[in-house]
Every structure is written in C-alpha cells, then in structure tokens.
N, C-alpha and C positions, 0 to 999 in steps of 0.2 A: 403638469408636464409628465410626459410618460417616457422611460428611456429604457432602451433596448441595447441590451450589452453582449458580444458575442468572444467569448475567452476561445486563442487557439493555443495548444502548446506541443513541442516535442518535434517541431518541423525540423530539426537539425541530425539528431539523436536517435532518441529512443521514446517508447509510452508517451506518442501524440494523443490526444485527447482535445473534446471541447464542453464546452460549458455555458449556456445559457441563462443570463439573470434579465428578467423585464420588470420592473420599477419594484428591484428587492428583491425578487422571487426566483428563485433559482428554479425555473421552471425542469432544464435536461441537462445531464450532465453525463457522459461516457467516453470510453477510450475506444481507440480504433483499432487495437488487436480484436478486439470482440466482432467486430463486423469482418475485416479480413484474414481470420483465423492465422493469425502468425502470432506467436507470442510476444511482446513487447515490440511488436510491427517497427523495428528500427528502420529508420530512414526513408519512413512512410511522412505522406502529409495527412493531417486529421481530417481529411475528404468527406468519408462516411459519416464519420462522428457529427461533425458542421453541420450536414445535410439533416441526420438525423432529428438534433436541436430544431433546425427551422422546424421542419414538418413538424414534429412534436407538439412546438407553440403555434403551429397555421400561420405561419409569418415566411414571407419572402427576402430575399436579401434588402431589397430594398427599405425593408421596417427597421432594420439594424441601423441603429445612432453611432456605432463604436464598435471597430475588434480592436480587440487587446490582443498582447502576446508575451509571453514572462519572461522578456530576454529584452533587453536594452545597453544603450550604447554608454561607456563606461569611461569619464575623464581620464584624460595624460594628465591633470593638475591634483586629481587625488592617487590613495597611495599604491592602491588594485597592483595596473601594469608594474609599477616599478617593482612592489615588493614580487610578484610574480617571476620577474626579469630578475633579480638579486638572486630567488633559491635556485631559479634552474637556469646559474651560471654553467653548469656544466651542457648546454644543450643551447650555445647560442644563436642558433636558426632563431629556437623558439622564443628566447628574451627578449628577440632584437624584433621579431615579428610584434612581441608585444608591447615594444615601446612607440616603434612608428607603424603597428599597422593593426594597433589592439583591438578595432572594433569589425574588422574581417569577419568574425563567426555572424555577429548583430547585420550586417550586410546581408549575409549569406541567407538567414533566418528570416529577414524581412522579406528578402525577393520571394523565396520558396513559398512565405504564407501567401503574399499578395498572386502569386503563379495560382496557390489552391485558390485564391476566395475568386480568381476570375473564372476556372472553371464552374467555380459555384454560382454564379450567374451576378455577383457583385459588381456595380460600378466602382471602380477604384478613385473618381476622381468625386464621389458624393458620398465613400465612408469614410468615414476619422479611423485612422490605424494608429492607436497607442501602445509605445511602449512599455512594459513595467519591469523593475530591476527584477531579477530571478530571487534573490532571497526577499526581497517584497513581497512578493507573491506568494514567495510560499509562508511569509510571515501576515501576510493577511486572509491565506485560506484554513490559518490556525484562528486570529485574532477576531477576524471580523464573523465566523461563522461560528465561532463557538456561544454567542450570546452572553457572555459578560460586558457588565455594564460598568465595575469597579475599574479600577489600575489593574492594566493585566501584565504579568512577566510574558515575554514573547522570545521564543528558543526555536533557532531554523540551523539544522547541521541534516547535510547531505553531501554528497561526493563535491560537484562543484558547481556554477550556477555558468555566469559570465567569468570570471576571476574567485569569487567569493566562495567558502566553503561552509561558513559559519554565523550565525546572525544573533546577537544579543540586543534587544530592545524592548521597548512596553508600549502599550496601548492606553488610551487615555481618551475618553470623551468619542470614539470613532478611528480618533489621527497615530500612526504608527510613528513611533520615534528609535530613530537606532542610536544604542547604545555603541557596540564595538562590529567589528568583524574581522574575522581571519581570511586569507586568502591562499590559494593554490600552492603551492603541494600541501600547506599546514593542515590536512583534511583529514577528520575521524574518520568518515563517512570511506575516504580514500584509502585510509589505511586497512579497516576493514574489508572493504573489498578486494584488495591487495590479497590479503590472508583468506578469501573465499577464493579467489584463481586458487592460491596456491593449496589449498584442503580438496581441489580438483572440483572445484562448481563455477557456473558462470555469474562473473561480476553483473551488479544489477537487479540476478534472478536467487542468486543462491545463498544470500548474506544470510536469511531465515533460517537453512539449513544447516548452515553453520551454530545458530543459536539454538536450535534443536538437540543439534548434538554434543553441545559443550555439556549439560546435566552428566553426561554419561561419563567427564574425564573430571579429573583434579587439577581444578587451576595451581593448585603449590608446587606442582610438579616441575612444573619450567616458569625461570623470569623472563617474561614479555616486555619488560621496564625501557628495555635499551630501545625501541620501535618508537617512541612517543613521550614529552613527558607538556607536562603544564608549569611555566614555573614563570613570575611574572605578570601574570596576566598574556600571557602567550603562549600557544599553543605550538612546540615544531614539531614534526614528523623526519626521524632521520631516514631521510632519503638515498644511504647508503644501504635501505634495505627491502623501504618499499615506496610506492608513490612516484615509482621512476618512471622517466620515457626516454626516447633514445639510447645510446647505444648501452646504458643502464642495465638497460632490462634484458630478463630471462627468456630466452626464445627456445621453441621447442617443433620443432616441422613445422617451420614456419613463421610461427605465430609468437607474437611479444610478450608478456606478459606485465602486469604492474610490480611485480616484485622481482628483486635482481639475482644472480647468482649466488650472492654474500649471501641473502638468504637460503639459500640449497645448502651451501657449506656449513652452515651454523644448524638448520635442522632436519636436510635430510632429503630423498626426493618426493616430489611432491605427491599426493595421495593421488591414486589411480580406483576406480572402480565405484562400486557400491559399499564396501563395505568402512563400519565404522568401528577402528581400531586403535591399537594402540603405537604409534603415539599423538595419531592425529586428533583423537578427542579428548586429549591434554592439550594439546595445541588449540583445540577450539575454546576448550573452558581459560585456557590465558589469555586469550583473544579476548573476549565476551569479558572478562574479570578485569581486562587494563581499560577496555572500550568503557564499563559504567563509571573504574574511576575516574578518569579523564572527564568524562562528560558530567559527573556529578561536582568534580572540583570546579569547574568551568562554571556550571550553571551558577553555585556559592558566589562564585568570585566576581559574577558579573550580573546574576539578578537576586541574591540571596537577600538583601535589601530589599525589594519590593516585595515581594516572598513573603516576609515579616511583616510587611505592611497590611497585604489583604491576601495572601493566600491564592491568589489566585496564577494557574499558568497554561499557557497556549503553545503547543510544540509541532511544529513539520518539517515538512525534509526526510526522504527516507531512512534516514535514521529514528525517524518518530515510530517507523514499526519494529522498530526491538524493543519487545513489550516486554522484557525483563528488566530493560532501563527503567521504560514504564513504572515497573510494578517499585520500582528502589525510590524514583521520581514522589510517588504518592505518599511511601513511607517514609518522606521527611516530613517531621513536626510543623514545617509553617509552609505545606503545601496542603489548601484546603480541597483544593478541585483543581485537576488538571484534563484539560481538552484537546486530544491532539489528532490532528484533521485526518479521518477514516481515508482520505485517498493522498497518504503522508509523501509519498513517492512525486515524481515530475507529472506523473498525468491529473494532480492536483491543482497545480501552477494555473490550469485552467481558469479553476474556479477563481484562485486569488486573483489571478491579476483583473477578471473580472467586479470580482468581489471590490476589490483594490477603487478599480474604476467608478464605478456605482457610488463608491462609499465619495470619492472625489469632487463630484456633480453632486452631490448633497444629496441621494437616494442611500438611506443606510440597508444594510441587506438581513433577512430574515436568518435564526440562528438555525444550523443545522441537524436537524433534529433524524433524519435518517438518507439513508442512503438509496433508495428507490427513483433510479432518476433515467432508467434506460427502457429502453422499449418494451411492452407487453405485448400480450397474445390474446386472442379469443378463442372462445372452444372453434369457431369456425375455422380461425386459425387453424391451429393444434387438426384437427382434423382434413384439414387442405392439406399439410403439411405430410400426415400419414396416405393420403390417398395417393402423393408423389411420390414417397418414397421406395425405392429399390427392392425394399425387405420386403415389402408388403403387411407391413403389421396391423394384425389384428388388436383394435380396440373397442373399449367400451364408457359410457358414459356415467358416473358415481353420483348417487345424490347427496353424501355424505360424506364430502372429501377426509375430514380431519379424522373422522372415526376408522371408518374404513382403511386409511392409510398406517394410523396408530397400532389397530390388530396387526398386517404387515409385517410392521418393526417390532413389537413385541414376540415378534415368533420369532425373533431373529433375523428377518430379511434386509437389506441396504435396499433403499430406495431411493430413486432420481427425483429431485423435484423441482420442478419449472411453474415457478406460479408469481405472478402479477408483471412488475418493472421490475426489469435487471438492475442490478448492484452497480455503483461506480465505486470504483476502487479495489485492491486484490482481494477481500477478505468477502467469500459465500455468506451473506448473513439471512437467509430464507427465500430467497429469491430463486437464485441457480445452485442449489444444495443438490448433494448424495446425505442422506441421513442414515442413521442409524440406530438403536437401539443403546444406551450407554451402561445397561445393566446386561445386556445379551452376549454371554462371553465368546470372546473370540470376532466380535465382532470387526474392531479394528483390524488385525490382521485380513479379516477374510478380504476387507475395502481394500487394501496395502495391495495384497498379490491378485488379487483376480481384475481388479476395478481401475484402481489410482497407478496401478504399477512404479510404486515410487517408494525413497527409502523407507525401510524396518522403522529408524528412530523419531521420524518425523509425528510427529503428536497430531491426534483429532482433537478436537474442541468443544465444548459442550455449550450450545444454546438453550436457555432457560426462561421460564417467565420470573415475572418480576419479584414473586411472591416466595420463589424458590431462592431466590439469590441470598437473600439473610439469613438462610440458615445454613446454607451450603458453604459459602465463600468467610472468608475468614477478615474481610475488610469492607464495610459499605461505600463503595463510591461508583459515580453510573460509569454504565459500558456498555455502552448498546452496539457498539460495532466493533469488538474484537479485539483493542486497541491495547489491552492490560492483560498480565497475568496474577492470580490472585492465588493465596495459600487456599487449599481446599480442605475444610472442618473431616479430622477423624471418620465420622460415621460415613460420613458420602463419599469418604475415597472407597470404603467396600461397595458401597450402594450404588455409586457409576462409575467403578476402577475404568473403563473403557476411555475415558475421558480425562483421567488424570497420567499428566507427567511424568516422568522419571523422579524427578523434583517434589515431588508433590502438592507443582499447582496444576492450574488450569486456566488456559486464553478463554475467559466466559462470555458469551454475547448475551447481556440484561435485558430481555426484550419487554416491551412495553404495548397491549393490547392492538391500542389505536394504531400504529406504525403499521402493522403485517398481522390482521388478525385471524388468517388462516392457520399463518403457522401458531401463531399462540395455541390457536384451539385445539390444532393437533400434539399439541404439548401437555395445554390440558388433558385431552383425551389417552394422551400416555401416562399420567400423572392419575386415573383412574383406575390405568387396566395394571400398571405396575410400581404404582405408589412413586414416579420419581417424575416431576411434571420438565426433564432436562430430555435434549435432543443428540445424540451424536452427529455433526455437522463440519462437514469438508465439502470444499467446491466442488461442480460440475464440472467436472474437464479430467480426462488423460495427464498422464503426465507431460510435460512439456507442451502442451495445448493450453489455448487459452481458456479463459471460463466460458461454457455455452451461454448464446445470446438466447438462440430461435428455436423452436421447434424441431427444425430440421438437423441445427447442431446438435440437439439432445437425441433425436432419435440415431443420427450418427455415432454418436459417442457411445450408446446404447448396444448398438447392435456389433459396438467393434470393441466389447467389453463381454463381463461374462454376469451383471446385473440382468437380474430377472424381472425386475419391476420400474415403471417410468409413469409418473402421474404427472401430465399436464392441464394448466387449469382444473378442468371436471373431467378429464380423459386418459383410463388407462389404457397403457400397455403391456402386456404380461407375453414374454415369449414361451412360447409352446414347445411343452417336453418332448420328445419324440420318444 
C-alpha cells in the first residue's frame, strides 16, 4: 500500500510551511517565506510551499491520501481551556471565549487550509483532512525523525500550540505517550519572548539575539527569580510582569506589548536601537540563566528517569534553537544523544504532524538525516536567471567549483553560495550560505557591515568536516545542522578566532561527505590551502529578509549588497570594478 501524506502548517499565525512524506520518505519540505519573500510570511496560507511539494514528487492533488495540520480541536472535559480560563481571570472576554467557544482558532485554521488546498486544485470531499495536536506534532517531528529505536525522552516547549505551551513524554516502539503538559500563560517560550519585545527585537524573530548577546552581560548582576519559577512539578509565569494580554500590557504608539508596565518600572525603558549595552546585556544574560534553569529543572523532574534508563532525548519547539540550552542539555551525565528537530520553530509542525500521520497508518518514517528538502537550480537555471536580470551580470562557467571558490575565501573574500536544494528550516547549512574564510581576520566584521547589515554581537558559525570536529570541538556528539554550541579546544580558537564566541564556543555544523559533497570538498580544498578544513557560514539573505530560494533571489541580494563574489551551481558572478 502506498501512502501520500501532505503536512500543512502556520495558516493562522506565522512560518507556514509544508511538508511531504510518501510511504516514509520525506520527499520536500519548505516554508513559504522563502517563495514570497516576507519574513515569516504571517498570515499567509502555505500556497507556494504545497505547490512546491506536489511538483517536487510529480504528484497531483489527487495522489494525496491525507493533509494533515498541527492544530486540533481541544476537549471542555480535559484541563487546557479551564486551566487557561483560571490564569487570565483578569481578561475575561478571553476565559470565557475559552471555556464556551475554545475551539474558534481550530475552526478558523481548518477553513483557511481547506480555502488553500481548493485553490490548489484539491477535491475537498476525496481527501482526509487530519488533525494533529500542536505539541504532537512538534513532539513527533523531534521523536519519529530522529531515528531512535530505544525509549526516547521527548521535550516540546514553545510560545504556545492550541492551549499548551509545554510537552513531557517518551516514545516507545514508534507510539508517542504524554507524560505532563503545561498550558497558557505557564510558557517559557512566552516568557522569553516577553523579554525579546522588551530588549527591543521582534517576538518570534529575535529570541536568537537575545542569546547572542547575554555572553556579553553578567547574569549575577540582576535576579530574574521573581518572572518564573518551577516548584511542584509546575511551571507559573507571574503574569504581573510578563505573558500578559489585555489591558495588562505595555503599549507604546500603538502597539501592545507581552510584557506590562510593572516591568518598565522594575527595569527601566525598554532598549531602543542597535546598540548592545549596559544594562540590557545583563538583562539578557538573566534572561538566557533563569530560561536554562527552568528548563533543566523541568526536563529532571519530568523525564530525568528515562534519561537514566537509555540516554536518549528528542527536543522541539522553538525553544529547541537555544543552542546554549542545547549545549547544558548534552552535558548532563545520563543524556547519551540528543536530537532536536533542525526546523524546531512552527514551520516544523509540518513535517510532524505528517510524520505523526505516516507513523499512525502503520508506514514508520525514515530518520532525518539532512536538511536539503527545497528547490534546486540548474546551471541552465542560474543562467536564465542572469540573462533576466536588471544588472546585467556578467558570468562565467568554473570547472572546478570547490577549489576555485576555496582560493576566493582564502584571500579573504565572503562569497554567496547557491548550490543544490534549499535548507528547510532557519539555519544556512551549505545550501543558501555567505561563506567565509574563518582564519581571514576581520572577516566577520567585514560580512556584519557591508553584507548582513545586522548586529555587531551576533556570532558566525563555523561549518566543518567531519574529520575536523574531534579535534576542534571539546565534546563528541553529532551536529550536522547547527543545533548545539560546543566549547571550542585552545588551539583553534587562534586558528579560527572568526568563528568563535564571545564565550568561547562555537554553533558548529558536523558535516558529513555523503549529505552536501560540494561543500565538503571545498572545505577540503580550504583545509589544503590554509591547514583549517572549517567554513565561516551565515545565511543568504539581508537582514530582515528571508533566506534566498532562487537564483534571482541571490542575484537580488547580490547586487543590493556590497559582496563581490556569487557562485551558483557552476556559475560565477563577480562584479566589475570600475
């Protein structure tokens, strides 16, 4: 029996995305900021993305056995609504919405998908439209793609799903079992984001930034104790300060904010600008220091038992990209391997709740092994693409991408790189890179101001082969998509200072030949001409842009930048001095 699965997510919200699996195989998977150039395309339907998937696998709607969607309709008889209704007594439009009219957003969600799949040429009344819970989903696009076969511990914390914000469970034989869950306002994911408005970044987009720049402050500085604690086995968030809505919240021209006044008076007004100061990167490193204890006490208290048992753990939710948890996560003693799903954010939800589905119908799903799941190009491409464009850019064709490109970045150059299927999920891992040289000083900087135009403290990353990582990295565990930060060994923080933190680690992507062997090779090939076979590697895209899909995106981004170099597939670009 063959079965076709089609995951859509984000039709409410924000970071729609879709995701195709056909009997296991996750054939495509992408978000639909990438096609409509908005960043986290809020309040967009996954159109593109949908579309994409079909064409990819040469399937019609008609081949699809099943859409899924990570958003399901949530009993009055369990505790969701009520405990939801209980914290935000002070806001009772919204309690009282949730006790007789709790499944409105799941209404709202459903219409809007079945609106997209009929543009898409779907018959509505010959596919199955399943639901699946929101922390399901994203607990089966940790669980069922990680390829653990043992008991696995399964950790889902993100802003907030349906009702839920938090998800404790294990995996066992395929079948996901929940242990506990927290619900609305009780949200790390929430609180944090609370404290990202107020450091002056947008919630959603800026939580990263935030963890960027706590290295630079002293958590001792300020107690953050009073915003959260854990005690019980329950998690509350006092929402006398952040996680509020209604008349609660902090407004400022306009606009609301998640955190309330009480907060201004207790630390001050809220940061304004670019710059990272004092006392806001004390504030950040409190934030980032109460956020891992919570979440490590939590995780103890509620899978620290299985943990002991086999070591093994599965983590998503956007909170699964604070890779400094990460990095605390691995360094406990009875965590042997932890997997936590590369597209951790809502435009994952995709894959799970497909994943989810598959696994349901007795088709188990292949484990994830890279992230290469969006549209490529051909040099005919690449070359259509130059012949349309504006600029007019002169290119030419290399028979030697990896070497050729190596010399480049050894001289010091950043270069664009567009080669094979686009990345699904936030993190450039070879696909849609600016590289760089991570021994070539000054290199970061020069990508910060001329290129990325994005903050000073924001860390580059260093992509490696496989070979390099055990002597560089100070803890063997895989990481092939970005996911960890690792102490980085003495010698190589001189040997690619470009790439190391304030901290002194480094977010490393472990690359593995098979996966992306272009880029390997030109890592080799750097690993020849300057003994260090590591990549300096940040995303394709402007600031506040999403990552380049196409051709056209990168020659865009190229030409409205001050990079000199753009290799697609076999085809460069080099713009001409005058």
């Amino acid at each position: 029996m063959s079965l076709t699965i089609l995951g859509l997510s984000g039709a409410l919200n924000h970071d729609p995305s879709a995701a195709l699996y056909v009997d296991g195989k996750l054939v495509a998977a992408v978000e639909e900021e990438r096609f409509v150039r908005d960043k986290h395309a809020k309040n967009r339907m996954p159109y593109e993305s949908a579309r994409f998937c079909l064409e990819q696998a040469g399937i019609t709607p008609a081949d699809v056995d099943i859409v899924t969607i990570p958003f399901a309709p949530i009993s009055i008889f369990g505790p969701a609504r009520w405990k939801y209704a209980k914290r935000y007594w002070y806001a009772p439009d919204r309690a009282l919405d949730a006790i007789l009219m709790g499944n409105r957003r799941f209404n709202r969600y459903k219409k809007r998908i079945e609106w997209c799949l009929l543009q898409l040429g779907f018959d509505l009344k010959k596919v199955k439209l399943e639901p699946v819970e929101h922390h399901l989903a994203h607990a089966s696009s940790a669980y069922h793609c990680s390829g653990f076969h043992e008991k696995t511990a399964i950790l889902g914390i993100d802003g907030k799903g349906e009702y839920a914000t938090t998800f404790f469970g294990y995996g066992e034989n395929g079948k996901i079992h929940k242990i506990k869950e927290f619900y609305d306002p009780d949200s790390l994911g929430g609180l944090y984001g609370a404290l990202t408005e107020y450091l002056g970044f947008e919630m959603l987009d800026g939580e990263f930034k935030v963890m960027g720049m706590a290295p630079y402050g002293d958590a001792a500085k300020y107690d953050f104790s009073r915003l959260a604690k854990f005690e019980k086995g329950e998690l509350i968030i006092n929402t006398d300060y952040a996680n509020v809505i209604g008349f609660r919240r902090y407004k400022e021209k306009g606009k609301g904010y998640y955190f309330s006044p009480k907060l201004i008076e207790w630390l001050g007004p809220k940061r304004q600008g670019d710059i990272a100061d004092d006392p806001y990167i004390h504030y950040a490193a409190s934030m980032q220091a109460l956020f891992e204890k919570l979440a490590l006490e939590m995780l103890d208290y509620y899978l620290g038992d299985i943990l002991r048992e086999t070591g093994k753990l599965a983590f998503a939710g956007g909170c699964a990209l604070n890779v400094k948890l990460n990095q605390r996560i691995i360094a406990r003693p009875d965590v042997k391997e932890l997997f936590v799903q590369p597209a951790s954010g809502d435009a994952g939800t995709a894959v799970g709740a497909a994943a989810y589905v598959s696994v349901k119908n007795g088709v188990p799903v292949e484990k994830m092994e890279h992230v290469y799941l969006g549209p490529g190009y051909s040099n005919e491409d690449v070359i259509a693409a130059c012949a349309r464009h504006p600029s007019k850019p002169q290119w030419k064709q290399l028979d030697d991408v990896p070497e050729y490109i190596a010399e480049v970045l050894a001289e010091g150059n950043p270069v664009a790189w567009l080669q094979g299927r686009m990345e699904f999920g936030p993190r450039a891992l070879g696909g849609r890179s600016i590289l760089g040289c991570p021994s070539a000083s000054g290199v970061a900087d020069r990508i910060n101001e001329q290129i990325k135009f994005r903050e000073r403290w924001r860390p580059f990353c260093p992509s490696m082969i496989d070979s390099v990582a055990a002597q560089m990295l100070s803890v063997d565990h895989p990481s092939p998509f970005m996911t960890f930060t690792f102490e980085v060994n003495d010698e190589w923080k001189n040997r690619v200072p470009e790439v190391v933190h304030e901290d002194g680690t480094a977010r490393a992507q472990v690359l593995k030949r098979e996966y992306n062997p272009r880029y390997y090779d030109l890592m080799k090939a750097l690993e020849r001409l300057t003994g260090n076979g590591v990549a300096l590697n940040t995303s394709l895209n402007r600031r506040g842009e999403p990552m380049v899909c196409s051709p056209t995106d990168a020659l865009n981004m190229f030409f409205g930048s001050d990079l000199e170099y753009l290799i697609m597939e076999d085809i460069l670009v080099v713009k001409e001095h005058d």
